[in-house]
ZAMAR-714919 format. One record per atom (N, C-alpha, C, O): atom name; y, x, z. Coordinates in pm, 1 decimal. Each point is the difference from the previous one (the first is absolute). Example, Ala and Ser with C-alpha at 12.3 -4.5 7.8 and 13.67 -1.06 7.14 Angstrom:
ZAMAR-714919
REC	atome	yy	xx	zz
REC	N	-569.0	1319.0	780.0
REC	CA	119.0	-89.0	0.0
REC	C	120.0	90.0	0.0
REC	O	-1.9	103.6	66.5
REC	N	106.9	-138.6	-138.5
REC	CA	119.0	82.0	6.0
REC	C	109.0	-77.0	73.0
REC	O	110.8	50.9	16.9
//
This chain:
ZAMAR-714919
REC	atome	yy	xx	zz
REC	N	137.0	-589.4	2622.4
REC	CA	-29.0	-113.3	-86.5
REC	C	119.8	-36.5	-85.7
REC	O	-7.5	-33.8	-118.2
REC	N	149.2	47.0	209.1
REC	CA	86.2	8.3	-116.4
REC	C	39.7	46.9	-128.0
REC	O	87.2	-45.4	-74.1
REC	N	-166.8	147.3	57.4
REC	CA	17.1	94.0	-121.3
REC	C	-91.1	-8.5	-92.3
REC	O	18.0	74.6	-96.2
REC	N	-127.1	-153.8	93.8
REC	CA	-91.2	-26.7	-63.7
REC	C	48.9	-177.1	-91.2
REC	O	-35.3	-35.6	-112.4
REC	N	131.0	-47.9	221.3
REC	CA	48.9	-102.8	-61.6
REC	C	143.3	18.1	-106.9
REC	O	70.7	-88.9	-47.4
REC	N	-59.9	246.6	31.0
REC	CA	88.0	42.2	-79.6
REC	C	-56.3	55.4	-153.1
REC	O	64.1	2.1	-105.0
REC	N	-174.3	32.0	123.4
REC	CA	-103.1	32.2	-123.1
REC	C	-53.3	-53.3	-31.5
REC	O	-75.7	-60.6	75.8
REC	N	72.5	40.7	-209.3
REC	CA	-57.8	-103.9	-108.1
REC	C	-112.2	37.2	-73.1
REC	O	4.0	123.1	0.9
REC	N	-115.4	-163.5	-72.5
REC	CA	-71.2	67.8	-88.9
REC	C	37.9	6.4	-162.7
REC	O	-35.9	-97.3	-66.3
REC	N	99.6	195.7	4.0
REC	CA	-21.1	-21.4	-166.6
REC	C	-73.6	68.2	-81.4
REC	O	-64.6	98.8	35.0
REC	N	67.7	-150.2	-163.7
REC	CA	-48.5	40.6	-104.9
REC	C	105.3	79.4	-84.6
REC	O	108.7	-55.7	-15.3
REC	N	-127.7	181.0	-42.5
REC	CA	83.4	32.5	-134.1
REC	C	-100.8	61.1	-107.4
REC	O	-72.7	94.5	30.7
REC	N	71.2	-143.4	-138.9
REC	CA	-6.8	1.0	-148.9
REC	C	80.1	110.2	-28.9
REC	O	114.0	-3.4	46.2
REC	N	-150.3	109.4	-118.1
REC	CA	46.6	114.8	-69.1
REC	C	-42.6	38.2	-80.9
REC	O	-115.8	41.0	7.1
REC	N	211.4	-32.8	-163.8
REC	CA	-67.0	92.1	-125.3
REC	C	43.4	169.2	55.7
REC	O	93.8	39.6	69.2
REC	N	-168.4	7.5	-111.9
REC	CA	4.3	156.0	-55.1
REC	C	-22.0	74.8	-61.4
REC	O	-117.6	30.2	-20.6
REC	N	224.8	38.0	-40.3
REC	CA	4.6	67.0	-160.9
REC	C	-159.0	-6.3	-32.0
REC	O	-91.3	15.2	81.1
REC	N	82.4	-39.5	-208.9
REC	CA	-133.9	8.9	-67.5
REC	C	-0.2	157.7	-41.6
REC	O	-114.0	29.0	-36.2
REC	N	194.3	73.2	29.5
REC	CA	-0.3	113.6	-79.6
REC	C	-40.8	96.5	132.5
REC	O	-14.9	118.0	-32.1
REC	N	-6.1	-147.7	177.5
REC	CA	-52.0	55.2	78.2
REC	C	-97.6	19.9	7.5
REC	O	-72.6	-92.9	-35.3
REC	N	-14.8	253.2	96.0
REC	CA	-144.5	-54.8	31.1
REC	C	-84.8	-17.8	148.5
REC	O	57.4	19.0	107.3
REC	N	-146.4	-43.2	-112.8
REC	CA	-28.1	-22.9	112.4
REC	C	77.9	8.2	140.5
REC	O	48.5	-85.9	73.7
REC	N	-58.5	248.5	-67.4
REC	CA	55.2	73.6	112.1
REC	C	162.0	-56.0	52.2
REC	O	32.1	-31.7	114.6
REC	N	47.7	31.8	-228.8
REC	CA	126.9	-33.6	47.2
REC	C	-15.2	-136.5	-17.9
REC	O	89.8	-10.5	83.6
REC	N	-123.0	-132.7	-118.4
REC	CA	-60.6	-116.4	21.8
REC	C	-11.7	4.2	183.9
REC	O	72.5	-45.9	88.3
REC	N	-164.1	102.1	-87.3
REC	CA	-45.4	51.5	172.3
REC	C	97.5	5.6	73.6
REC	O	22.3	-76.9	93.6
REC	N	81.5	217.7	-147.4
REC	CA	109.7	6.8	115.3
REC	C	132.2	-61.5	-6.0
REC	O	93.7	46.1	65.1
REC	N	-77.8	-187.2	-169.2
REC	CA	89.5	-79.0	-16.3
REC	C	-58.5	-132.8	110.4
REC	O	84.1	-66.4	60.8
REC	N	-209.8	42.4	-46.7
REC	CA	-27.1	-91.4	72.3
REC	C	-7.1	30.0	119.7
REC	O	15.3	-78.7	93.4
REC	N	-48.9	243.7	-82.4
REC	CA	-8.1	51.0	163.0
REC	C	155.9	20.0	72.4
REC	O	8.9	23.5	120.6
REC	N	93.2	-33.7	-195.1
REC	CA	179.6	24.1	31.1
REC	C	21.4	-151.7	7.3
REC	O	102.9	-17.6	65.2
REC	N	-156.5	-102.5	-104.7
REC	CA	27.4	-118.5	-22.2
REC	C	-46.6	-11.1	185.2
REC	O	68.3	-59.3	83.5
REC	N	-192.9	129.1	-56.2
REC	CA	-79.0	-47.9	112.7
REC	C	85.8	38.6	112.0
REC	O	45.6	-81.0	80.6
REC	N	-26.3	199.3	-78.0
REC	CA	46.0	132.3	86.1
REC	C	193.8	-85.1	47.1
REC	O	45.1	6.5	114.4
REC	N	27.5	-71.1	-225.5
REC	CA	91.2	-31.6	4.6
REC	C	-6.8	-134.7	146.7
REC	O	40.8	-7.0	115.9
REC	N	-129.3	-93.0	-226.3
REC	CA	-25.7	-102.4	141.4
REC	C	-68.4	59.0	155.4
REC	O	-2.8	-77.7	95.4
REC	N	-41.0	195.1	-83.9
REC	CA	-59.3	7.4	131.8
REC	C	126.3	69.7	40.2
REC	O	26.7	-17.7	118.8
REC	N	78.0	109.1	-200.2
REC	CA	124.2	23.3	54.5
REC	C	52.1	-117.5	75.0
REC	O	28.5	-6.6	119.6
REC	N	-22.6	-69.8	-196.4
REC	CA	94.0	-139.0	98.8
REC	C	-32.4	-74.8	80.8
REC	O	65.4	-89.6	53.3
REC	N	-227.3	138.3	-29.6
REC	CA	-13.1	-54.1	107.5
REC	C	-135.7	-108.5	-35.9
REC	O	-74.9	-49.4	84.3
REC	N	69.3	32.0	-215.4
REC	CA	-132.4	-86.2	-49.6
REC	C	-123.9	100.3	74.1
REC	O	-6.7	94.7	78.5
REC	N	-88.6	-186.8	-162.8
REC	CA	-160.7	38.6	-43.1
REC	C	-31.9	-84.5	-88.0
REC	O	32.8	-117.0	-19.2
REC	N	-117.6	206.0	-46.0
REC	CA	-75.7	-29.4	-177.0
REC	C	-150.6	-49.9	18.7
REC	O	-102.8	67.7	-2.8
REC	N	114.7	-172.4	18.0
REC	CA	-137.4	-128.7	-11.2
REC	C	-93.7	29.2	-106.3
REC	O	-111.8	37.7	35.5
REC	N	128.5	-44.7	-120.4
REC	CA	-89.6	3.9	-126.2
REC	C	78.2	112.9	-138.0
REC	O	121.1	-12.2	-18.8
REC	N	-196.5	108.3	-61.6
REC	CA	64.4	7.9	-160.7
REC	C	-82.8	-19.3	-48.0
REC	O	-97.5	69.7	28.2
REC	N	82.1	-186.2	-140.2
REC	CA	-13.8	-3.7	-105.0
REC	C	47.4	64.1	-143.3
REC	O	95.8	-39.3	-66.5
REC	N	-201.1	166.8	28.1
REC	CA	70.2	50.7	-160.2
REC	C	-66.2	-102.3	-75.8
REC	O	-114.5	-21.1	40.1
REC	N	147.9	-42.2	-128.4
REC	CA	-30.2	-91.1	-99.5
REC	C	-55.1	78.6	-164.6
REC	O	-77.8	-42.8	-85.3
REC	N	152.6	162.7	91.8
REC	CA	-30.6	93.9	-95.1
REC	C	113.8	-72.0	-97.2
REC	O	76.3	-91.1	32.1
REC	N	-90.0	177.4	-197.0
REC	CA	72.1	3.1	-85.0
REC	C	19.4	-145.4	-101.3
REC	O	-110.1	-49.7	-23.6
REC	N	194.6	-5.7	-22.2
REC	CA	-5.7	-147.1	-38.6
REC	C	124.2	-34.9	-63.4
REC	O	107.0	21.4	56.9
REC	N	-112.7	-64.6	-151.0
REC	CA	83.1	-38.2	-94.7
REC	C	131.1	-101.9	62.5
REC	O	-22.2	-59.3	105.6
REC	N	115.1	47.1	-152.6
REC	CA	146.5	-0.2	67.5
REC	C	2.9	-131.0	-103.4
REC	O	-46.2	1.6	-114.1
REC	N	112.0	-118.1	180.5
REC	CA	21.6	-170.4	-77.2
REC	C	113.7	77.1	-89.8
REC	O	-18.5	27.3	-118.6
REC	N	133.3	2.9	187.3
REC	CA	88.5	62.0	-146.5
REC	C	22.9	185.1	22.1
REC	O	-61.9	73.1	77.3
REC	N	178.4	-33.9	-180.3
REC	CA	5.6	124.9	31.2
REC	C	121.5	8.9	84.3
REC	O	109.1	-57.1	-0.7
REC	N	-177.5	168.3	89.4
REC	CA	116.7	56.6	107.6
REC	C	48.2	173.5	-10.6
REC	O	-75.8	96.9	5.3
REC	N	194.0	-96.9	-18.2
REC	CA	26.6	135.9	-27.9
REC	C	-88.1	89.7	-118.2
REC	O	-39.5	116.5	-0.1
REC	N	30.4	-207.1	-81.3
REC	CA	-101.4	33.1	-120.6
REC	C	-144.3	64.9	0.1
REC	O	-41.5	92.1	-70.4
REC	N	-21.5	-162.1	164.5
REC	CA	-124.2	-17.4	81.4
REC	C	-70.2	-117.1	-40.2
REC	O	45.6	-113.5	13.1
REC	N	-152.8	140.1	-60.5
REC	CA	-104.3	-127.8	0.0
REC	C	-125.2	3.1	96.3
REC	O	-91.0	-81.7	-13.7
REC	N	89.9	183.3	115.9
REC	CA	-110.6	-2.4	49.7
REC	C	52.9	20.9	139.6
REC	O	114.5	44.5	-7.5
REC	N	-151.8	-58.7	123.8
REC	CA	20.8	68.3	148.4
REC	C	-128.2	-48.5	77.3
REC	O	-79.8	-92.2	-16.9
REC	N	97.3	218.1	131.4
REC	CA	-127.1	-43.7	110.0
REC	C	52.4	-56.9	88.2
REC	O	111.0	35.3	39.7
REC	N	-181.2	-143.9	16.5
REC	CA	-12.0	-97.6	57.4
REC	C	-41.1	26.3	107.0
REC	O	-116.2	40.1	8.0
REC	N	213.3	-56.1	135.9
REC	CA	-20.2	36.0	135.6
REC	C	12.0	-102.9	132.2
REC	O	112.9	-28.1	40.0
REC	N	-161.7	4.9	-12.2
REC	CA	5.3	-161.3	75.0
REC	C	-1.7	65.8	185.8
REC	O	-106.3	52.2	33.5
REC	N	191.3	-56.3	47.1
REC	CA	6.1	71.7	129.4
REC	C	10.2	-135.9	103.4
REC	O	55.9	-100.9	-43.0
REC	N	-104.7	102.7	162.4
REC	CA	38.9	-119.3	67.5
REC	C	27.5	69.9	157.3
REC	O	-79.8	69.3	63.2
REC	N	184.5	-100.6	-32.2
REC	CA	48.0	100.9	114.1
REC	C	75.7	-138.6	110.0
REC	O	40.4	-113.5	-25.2
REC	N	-48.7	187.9	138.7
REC	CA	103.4	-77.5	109.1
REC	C	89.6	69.0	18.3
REC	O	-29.9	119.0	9.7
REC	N	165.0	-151.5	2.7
REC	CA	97.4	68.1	-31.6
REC	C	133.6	-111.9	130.6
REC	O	-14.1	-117.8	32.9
REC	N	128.1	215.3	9.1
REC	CA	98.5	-100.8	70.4
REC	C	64.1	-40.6	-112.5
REC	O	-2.2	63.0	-105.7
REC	N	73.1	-190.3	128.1
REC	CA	96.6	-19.1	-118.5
REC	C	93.6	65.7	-105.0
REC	O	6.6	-4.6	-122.9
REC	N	86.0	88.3	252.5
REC	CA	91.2	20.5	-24.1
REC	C	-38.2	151.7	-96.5
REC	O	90.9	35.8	-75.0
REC	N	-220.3	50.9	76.0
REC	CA	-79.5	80.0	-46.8
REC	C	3.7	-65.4	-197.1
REC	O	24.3	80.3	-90.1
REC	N	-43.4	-181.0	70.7
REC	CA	-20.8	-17.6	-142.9
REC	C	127.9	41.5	-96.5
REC	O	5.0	32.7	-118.6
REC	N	51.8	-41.3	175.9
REC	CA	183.0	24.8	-83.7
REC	C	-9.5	127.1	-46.3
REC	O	-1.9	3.7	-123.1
REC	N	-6.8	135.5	193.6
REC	CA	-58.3	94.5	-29.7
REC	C	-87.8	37.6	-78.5
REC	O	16.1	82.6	-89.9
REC	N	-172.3	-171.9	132.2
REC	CA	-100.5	27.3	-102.2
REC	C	17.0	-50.3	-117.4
REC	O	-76.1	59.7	-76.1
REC	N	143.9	-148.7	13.6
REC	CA	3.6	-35.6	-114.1
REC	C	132.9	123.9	-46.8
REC	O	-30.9	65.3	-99.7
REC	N	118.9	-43.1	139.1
REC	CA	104.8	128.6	-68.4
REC	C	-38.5	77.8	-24.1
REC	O	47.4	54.7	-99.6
REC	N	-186.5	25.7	185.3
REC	CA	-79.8	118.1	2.5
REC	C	-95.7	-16.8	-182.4
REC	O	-26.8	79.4	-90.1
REC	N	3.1	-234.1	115.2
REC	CA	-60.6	-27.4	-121.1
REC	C	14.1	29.2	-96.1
REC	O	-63.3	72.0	-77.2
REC	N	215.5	-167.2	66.9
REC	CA	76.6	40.4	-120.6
REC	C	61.0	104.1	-62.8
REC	O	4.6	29.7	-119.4
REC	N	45.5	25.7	224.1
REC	CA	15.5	177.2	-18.3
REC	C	-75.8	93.1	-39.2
REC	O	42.7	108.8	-38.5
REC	N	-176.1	-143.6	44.2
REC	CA	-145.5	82.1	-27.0
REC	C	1.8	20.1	-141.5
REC	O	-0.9	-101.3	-69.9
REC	N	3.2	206.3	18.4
REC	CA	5.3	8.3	-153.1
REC	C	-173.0	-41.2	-108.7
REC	O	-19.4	-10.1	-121.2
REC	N	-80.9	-4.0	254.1
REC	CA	-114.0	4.3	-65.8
REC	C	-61.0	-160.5	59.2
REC	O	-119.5	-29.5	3.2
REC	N	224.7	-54.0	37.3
REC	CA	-50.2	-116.1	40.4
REC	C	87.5	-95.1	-94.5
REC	O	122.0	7.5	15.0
REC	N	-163.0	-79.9	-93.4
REC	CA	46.7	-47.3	-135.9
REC	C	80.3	-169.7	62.4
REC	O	120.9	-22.5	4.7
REC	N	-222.6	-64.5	31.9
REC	CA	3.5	-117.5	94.4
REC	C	-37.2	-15.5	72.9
REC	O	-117.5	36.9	-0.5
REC	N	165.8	-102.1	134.8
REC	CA	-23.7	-36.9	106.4
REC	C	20.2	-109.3	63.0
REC	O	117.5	-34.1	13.7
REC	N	-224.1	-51.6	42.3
REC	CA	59.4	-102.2	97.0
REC	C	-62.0	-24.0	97.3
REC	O	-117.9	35.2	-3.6
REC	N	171.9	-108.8	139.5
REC	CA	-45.0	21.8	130.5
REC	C	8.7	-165.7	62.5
REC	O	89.9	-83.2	-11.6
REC	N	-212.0	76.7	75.5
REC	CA	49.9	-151.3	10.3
REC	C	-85.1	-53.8	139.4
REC	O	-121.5	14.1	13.8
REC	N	193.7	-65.2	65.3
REC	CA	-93.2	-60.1	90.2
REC	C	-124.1	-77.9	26.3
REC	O	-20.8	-101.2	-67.0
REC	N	-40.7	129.0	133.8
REC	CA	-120.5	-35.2	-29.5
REC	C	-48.5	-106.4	161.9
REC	O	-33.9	34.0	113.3
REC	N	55.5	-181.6	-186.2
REC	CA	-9.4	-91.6	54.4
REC	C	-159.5	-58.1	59.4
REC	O	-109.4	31.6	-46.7
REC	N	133.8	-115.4	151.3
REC	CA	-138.2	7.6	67.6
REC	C	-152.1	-81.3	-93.5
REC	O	-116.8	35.4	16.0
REC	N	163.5	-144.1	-107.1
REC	CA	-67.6	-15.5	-89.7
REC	C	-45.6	79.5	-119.7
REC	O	-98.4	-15.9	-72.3
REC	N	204.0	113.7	69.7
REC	CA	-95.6	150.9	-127.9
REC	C	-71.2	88.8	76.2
REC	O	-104.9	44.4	-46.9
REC	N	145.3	-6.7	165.6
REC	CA	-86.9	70.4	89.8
REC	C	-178.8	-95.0	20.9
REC	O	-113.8	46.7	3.7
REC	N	166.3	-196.5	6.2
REC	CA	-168.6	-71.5	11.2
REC	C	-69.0	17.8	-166.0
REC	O	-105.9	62.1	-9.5
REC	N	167.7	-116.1	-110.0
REC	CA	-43.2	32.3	-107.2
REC	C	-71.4	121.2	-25.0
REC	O	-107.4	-7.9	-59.8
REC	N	151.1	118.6	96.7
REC	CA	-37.0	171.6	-38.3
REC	C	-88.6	13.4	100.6
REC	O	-60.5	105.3	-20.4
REC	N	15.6	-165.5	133.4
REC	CA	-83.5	6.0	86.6
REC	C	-195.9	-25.7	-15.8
REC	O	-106.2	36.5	50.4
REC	N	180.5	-151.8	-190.3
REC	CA	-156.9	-76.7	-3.8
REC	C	-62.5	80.0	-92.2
REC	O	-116.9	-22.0	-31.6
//
């Protein structure tokens, strides 16, 4: 039971290159997955959102796909996954964020 009061549930939000197709789309989200069950997570839900226009330009990009993952993960596990992120040459933005017991009731109904 102790190790379960060490894992949290989050959410991460991810663009990915728009100039990809499908297939590698696929195995950027499946290395995103594969990374957290390395550390020890599991992957709750993916949401692909599909392809969607970008509020400004990033790396001279107006478009990226939209990847929404919700995983349980130990803490000390996120420090990593976000470097892995950023390091990813085909993952444009990223953010990861805890996911508190009132967004868990919201997304429920």
């Amino acid at each position: 039971m102790a190790e379960s009061k060490k894992q949290k549930q989050y959410e991460s939000v991810f663009i990915v290159r728009p100039n990809l197709d499908e297939d590698a789309v696929d195995r950027t989200i499946n290395a995103v997955e594969e990374f957290i069950k390395a550390q020890g997570g599991s992957v709750d839900s993916v949401d692909k959102k599909g392809r969607k226009r970008l509020a400004y330009e990033v790396e001279k990009m107006r478009d990226g796909y939209y990847v929404v993952i919700t995983f349980t993960a130990k803490t000390e596990s996120i420090s990593p996954l976000k470097r892995m992120m950023i390091l990813s040459e085909d993952i444009i933005r990223s953010l990861i964020v805890v996911l508190e017991e009132e967004a868990k009731a919201a997304t429920s109904q």
